[in-house]
Structures are given as C-alpha cells and as structure tokens.
C-alpha positions as CSV (number, residue, x, y, z in Angstrom):
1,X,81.1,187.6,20.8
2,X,83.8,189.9,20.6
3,X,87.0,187.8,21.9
4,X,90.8,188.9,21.6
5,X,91.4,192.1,19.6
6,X,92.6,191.1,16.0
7,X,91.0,187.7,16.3
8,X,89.0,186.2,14.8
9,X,85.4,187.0,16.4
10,X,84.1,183.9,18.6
11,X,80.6,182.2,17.0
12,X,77.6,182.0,20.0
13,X,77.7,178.3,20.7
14,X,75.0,175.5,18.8
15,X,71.7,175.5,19.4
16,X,70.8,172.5,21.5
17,X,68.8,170.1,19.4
18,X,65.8,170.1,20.9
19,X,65.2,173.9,20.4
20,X,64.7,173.0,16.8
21,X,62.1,172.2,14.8
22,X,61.9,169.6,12.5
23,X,59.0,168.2,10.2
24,X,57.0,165.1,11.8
25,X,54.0,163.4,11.0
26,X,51.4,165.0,13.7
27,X,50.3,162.5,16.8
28,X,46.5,162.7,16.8
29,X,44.1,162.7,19.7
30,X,41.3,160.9,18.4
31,X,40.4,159.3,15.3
32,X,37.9,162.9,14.4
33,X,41.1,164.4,14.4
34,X,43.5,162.2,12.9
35,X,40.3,161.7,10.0
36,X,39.8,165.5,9.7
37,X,43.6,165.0,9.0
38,X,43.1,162.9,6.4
39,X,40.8,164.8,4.6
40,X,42.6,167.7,5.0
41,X,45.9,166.7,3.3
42,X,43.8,165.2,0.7
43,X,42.1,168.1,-0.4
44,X,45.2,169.4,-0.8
45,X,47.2,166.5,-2.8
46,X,44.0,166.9,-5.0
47,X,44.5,170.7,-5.5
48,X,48.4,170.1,-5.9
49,X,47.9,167.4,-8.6
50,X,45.4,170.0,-10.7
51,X,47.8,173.0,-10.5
52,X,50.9,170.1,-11.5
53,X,48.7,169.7,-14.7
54,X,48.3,165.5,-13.5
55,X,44.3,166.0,-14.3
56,X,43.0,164.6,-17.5
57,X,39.3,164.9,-18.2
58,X,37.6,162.9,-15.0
59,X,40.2,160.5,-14.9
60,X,42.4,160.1,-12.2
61,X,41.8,160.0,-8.3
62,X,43.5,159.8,-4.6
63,X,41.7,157.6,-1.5
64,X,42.9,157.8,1.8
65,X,41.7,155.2,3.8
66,X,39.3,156.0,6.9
67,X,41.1,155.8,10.4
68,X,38.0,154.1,12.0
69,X,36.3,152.3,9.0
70,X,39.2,150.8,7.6
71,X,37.4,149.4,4.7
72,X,36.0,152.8,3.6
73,X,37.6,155.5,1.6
74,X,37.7,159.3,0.8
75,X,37.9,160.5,-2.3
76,X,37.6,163.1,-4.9
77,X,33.9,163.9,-6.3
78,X,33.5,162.4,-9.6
79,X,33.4,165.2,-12.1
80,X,34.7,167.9,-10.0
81,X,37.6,169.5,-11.3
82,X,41.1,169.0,-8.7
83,X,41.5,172.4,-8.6
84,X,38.2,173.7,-6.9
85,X,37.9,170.6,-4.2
86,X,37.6,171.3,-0.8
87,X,37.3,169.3,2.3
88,X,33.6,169.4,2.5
89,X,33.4,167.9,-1.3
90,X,35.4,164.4,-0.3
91,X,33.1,161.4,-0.6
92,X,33.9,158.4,1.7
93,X,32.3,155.1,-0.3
94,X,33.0,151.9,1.2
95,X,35.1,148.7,-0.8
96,X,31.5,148.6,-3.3
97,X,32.2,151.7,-4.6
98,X,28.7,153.1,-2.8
99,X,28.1,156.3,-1.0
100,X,28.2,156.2,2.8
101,X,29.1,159.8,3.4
102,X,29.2,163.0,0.9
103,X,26.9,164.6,-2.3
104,X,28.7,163.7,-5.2
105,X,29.1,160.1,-7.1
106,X,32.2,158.9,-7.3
107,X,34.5,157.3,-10.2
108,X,33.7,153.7,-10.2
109,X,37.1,152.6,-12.0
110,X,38.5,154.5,-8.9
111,X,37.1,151.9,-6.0
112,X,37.8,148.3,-8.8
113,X,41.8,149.7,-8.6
114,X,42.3,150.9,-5.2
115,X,39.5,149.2,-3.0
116,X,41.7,145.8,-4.3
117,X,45.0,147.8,-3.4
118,X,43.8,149.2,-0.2
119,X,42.6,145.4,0.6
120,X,46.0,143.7,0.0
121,X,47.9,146.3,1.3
122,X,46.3,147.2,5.1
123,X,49.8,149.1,5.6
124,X,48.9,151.2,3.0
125,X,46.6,155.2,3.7
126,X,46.5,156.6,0.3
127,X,46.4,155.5,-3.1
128,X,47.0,157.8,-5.8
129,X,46.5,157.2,-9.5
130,X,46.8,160.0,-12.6
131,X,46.6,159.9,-16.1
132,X,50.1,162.5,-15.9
133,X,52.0,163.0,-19.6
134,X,55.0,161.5,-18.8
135,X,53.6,158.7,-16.7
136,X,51.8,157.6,-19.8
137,X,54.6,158.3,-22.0
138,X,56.9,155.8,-20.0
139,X,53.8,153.2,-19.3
140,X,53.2,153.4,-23.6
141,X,56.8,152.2,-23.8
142,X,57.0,149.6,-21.0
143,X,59.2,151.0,-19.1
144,X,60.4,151.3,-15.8
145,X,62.4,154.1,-14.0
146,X,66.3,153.7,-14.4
147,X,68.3,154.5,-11.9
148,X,69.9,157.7,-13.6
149,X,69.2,160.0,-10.8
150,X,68.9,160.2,-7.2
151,X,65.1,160.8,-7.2
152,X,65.1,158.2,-9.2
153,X,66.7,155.6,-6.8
154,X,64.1,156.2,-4.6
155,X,62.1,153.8,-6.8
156,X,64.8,150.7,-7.5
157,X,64.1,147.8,-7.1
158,X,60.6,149.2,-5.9
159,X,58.0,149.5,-8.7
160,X,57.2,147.0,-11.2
161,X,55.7,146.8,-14.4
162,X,51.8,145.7,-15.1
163,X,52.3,144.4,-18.1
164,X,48.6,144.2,-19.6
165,X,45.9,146.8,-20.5
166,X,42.5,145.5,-20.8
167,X,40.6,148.6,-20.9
168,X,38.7,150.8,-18.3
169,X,39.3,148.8,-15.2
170,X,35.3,148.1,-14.0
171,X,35.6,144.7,-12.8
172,X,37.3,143.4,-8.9
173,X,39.5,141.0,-10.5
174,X,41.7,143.6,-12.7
175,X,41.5,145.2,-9.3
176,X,43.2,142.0,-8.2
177,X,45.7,141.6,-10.6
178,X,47.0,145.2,-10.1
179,X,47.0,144.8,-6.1
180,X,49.0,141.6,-7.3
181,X,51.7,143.5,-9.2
182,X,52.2,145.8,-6.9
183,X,53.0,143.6,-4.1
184,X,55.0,145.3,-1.3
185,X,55.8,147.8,-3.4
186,X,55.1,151.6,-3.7
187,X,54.7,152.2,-7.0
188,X,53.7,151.1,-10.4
189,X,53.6,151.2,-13.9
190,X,50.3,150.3,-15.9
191,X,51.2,149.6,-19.2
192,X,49.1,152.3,-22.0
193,X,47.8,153.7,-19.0
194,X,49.7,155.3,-16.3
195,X,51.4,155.5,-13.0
196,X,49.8,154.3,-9.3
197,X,51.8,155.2,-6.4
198,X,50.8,154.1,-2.5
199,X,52.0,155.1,0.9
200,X,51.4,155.0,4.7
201,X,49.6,158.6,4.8
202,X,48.6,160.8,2.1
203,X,51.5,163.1,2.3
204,X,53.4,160.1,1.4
205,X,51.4,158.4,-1.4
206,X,51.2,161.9,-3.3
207,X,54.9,162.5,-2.8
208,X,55.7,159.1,-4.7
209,X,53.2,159.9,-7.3
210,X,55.2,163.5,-8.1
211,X,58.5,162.4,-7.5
212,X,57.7,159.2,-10.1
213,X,56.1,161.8,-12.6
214,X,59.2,164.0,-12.5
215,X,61.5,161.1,-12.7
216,X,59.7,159.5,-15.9
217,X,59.9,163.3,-17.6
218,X,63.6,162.9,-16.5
219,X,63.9,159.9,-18.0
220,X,62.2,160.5,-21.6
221,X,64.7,163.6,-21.8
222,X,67.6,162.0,-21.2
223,X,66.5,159.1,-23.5
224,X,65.6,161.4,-26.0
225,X,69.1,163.4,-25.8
226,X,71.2,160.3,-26.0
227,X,72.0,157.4,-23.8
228,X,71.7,157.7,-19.9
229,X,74.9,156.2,-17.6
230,X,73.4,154.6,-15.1
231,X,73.7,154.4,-11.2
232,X,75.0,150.8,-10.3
233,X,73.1,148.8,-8.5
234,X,75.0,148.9,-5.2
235,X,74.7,152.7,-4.9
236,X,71.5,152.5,-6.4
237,X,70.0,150.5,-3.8
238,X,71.8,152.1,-1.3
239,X,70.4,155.6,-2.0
240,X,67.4,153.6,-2.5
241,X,67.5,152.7,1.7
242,X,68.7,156.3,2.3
243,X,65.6,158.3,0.4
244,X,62.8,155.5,-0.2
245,X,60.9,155.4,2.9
246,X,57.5,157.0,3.7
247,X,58.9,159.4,6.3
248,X,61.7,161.1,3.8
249,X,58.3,161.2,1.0
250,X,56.3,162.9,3.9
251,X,59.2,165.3,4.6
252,X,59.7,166.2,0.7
253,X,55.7,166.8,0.6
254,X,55.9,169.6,3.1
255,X,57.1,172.0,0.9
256,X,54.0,171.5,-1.3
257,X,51.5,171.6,1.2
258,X,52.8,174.7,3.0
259,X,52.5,176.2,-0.4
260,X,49.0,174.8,-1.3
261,X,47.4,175.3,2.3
262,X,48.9,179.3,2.7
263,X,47.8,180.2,-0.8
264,X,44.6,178.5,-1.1
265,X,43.0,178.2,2.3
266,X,39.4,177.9,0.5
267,X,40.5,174.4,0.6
268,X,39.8,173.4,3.9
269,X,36.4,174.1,3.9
C-alpha cells in the first residue's frame, strides 16, 4: 500500500471475479418455489406498473404462466387497484378464462389476448398489456419505435404493428390474430389501443413493457420538437443484439424490484 517514498501509492490488486456478485435469474428447487417466484415478482410488476401511472380504470393486466400447469395463468384481480395487490390476491384461471385458484374474478378481455399469446408462444412466462399514455399515443398514430435511441434499439426490428382495432377483444380469434402479429417477437403495438410486451419471466416481460413506454414518450417528444436523426440500421441492429435479450431486461428490472419489494413489503403477503 504504501510503496517507494514520493511514488505514486500502489493500488491492492483486483478482486478475483468470483468474489463478486452479479444479478442472475435465481435456480429454483421445486416448482412451489420457482411458482411462489412467480407470483412474487408479479405482485410486484403489478405494484410497479400502478405507482408508473400505466393503470387506467380496470384495464390493463400481467399473466405469468404457471410452472407446473402450463396452460394456466396468474393474474391480477379484476377490479383491484395495481397499487394495493399482494401475492395472496393473484388469481390463477386456466386458457377459459375460469377460476381454478383465488377469490376475485378476473378480466375476461385479459385471458381472449394472452391465453392466445401464451398458447403460440410456449417460450414465453409473462405477458403484459397496459392502457399507458404514451403507448396509446404512438398506437393512435400507427407507429412503431424508431431507432433514435439506445433503449430504443432494443426493440428494432422486434415489434410490429397490429394494424386493426375491432373493439374490446372478447372473442379467441382476435386473440389469434394478435398472437399472430406478434410472432417471435417481444413486443407490440395495437393500433387505438396500446402496447403488449412478452418475455421469458416476469422480470423480463415488465421490463419490455417500461422500457417500450419510455421509448414511445421519447419518441412523441422528439417528434413533437422537430425531426429525429435516426440510428442506421447496422448499428441499430447491432445494439439491438447487445441490449434486446431477456437476461439484459431481467437485469434492468432489478433496480425496480429492489425498490418496490424494500419499500412496500405488504406485497408479498
């Protein structure tokens, strides 16, 4: 530490790598566990949505498929405001829309959208779908997200546009349309309606859905100011590779749920 006098003082040497800790998706012992998970870290993208101001009225909803019953779902309680859910509150309902498991009824339009999603997409955990401002400013204009920023990039080349809007969704085959849009994708823009955002664990599907959200308000502002220069599409795609995968939106999410689970705890009960 202290080295030749009038030197420079000598730095302790690095930390081996494996001393350090660094954000993973938790390993899970059994499917209770990796389900309490589940429902854990939905609670929480619920309560993180509400205090984001992405709740309108009743509309809007996460599932998160179960780990054992693969063709059932958790989701929010119909009616129940995003900011008071807890754990205990989730309702799982299988592809129907009916009740197996919970107290509450849940949001019909919810299971015609995401049972078809979750059914075309078995790679796919959580679905999340919001009536958020800017979401349905951008969907009322038929838009998609330019690249004009490196959030942004995250999405090119990987949303599309469903370009219809044929009411409240309450029948399985504007369920299948939407499931068709999306495709491989993660995300997507319904036209005069909003944004719907999937990935391989909750963490990663609401991470897409607030990262999309920011990117649209982005977008509209920039629009609004003048005319955006835009990312080309080799560096576009390629910061697209770098920062569009499910582990990088499970990493960003982190942040949030630290902050969500530390200051309201209530939520896990």
């Amino acid at each position: 530490m202290h080295g030749t006098p009038g030197a420079a003082p000598t730095p302790p040497p690095a930390l081996p790598n494996d001393r350090l800790r660094f954000a993973m998706p938790p390993m899970h012992d059994s499917v209770d566990d990796e389900r309490r998970h589940r429902k854990e870290r939905l609670a929480g993208a619920l309560r993180i949505f509400g205090r984001l101001g992405f709740e309108d009225g009743v509309s809007g909803h996460i599932t998160a498929r179960d780990p054992e019953y693969s063709d059932c779902f958790w989701v929010n309680p119909f009616g129940m405001s995003f900011r008071h859910v807890t754990v205990s509150d989730l309702v799982l309902a299988n592809s129907d829309g009916q009740v197996i498991e919970g107290r509450y009824h849940v949001n019909q339009a919810a299971f015609t959208v995401h049972s078809q999603v979750h059914a075309a997409r078995p790679d796919v955990v959580a679905v999340a779908h919001c009536h958020s401002v800017h979401g349905r400013a951008l969907s009322a204009l038929g838009d998609l997200l330019d690249p004009i920023t490196q959030e942004s990039c995250a999405f090119y080349e990987d949303h599309a546009l469903y370009d219809a809007y044929t009411g409240v969704a309450v029948d399985a085959e504007e369920g299948r349309r939407i499931a068709t849009a999306l495709d491989s994708r993660k995300a997507l823009v319904l036209r005069n309606h909003g944004l719907l955002t999937v990935g391989d664990s909750v963490d990663a599907a609401a991470w897409w859905f607030v990262s999309m959200e920011r990117s649209a308000q982005v977008q509209l502002t920039a629009k609004a100011a003048g005319r955006p220069l835009l990312i080309d599409h080799r560096l576009a795609a390629a910061t697209r590779e770098q920062l569009g995968g499910d582990l990088v939106a499970w990493i960003n999410y982190q942040p949030l749920w630290q902050d969500i689970s530390r200051s309201e705890p209530d939520l896990l009960s």
